[in-house]
N, C-alpha and C positions, 0 to 999 in steps of 0.2 A: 217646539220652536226651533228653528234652524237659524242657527251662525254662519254668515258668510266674510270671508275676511275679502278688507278693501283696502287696498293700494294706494297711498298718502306719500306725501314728497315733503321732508323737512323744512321747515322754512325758519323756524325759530330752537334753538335747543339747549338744554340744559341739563342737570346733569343724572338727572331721571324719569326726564320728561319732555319732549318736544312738541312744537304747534307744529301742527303738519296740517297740510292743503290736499284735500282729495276733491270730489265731482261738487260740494256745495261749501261750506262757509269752513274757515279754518276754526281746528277742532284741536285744543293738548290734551296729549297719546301719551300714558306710563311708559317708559322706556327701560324700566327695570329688570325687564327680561332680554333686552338687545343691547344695552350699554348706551352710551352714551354716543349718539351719531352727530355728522357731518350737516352743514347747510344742505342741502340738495338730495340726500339721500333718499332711496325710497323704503317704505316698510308697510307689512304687511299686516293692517290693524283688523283686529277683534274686539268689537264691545270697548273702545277706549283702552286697549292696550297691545303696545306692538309686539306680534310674536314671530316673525320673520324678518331677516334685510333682504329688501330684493335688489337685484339688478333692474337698470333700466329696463331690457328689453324686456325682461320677466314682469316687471309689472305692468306695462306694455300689454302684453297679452291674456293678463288679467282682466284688465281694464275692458278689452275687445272683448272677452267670456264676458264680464259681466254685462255691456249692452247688449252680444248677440242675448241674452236672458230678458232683456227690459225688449227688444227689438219683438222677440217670439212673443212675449206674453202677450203685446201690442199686435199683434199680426203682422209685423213688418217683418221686411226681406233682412236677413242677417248675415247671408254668403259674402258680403265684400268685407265683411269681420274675422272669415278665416282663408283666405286666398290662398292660402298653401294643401286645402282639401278641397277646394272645386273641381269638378271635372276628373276626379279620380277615387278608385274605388278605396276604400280602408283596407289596409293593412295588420295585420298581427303585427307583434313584436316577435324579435328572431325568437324570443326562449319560449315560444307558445306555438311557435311554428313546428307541423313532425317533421323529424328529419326524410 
């Protein structure tokens, strides 16, 4: 079985637990691994417990992975999910590169 963590925005909180709002009904997230968060925050839930805070834009593009995934399995087109790799080849990173 494969864990996939999903990107929820606070909406409710307290002091070890929050309701947070991801793609379907609001859901409360143990917070006891990230402390106690902000209204609006986002975090990065596993199985009903948050184990990362993200930035907006990071979950942002969490978000976008996870359709381009629902988009694939579906046979739909997914390219407008990563507009920063269209049209151009992949890259190494510099420490994989030889000198």
């Amino acid at each position: 079985m494969m864990c996939i963590g999903v990107p929820m925005q606070v909406i409710e909180a307290g002091p070890h637990w929050a309701w947070c709002q991801g793609s379907g009904d609001a859901v409360q997230v143990d917070t006891r691994l990230v402390g106690e968060q902000r209204l609006g925050a986002w975090l990065l839930v596993f199985q009903g417990a948050a184990r990362e805070v993200l930035s907006e834009p990071r979950a942002r593009l969490v978000l976008d992975a996870l359709a381009a995934l629902s988009a694939a399995a579906a046979g739909d087109p997914f390219d407008h999910l990563f507009p920063d790799l269209v049209g151009r080849e992949p890259q190494l990173p510099e420490f994989l590169r030889e000198p």
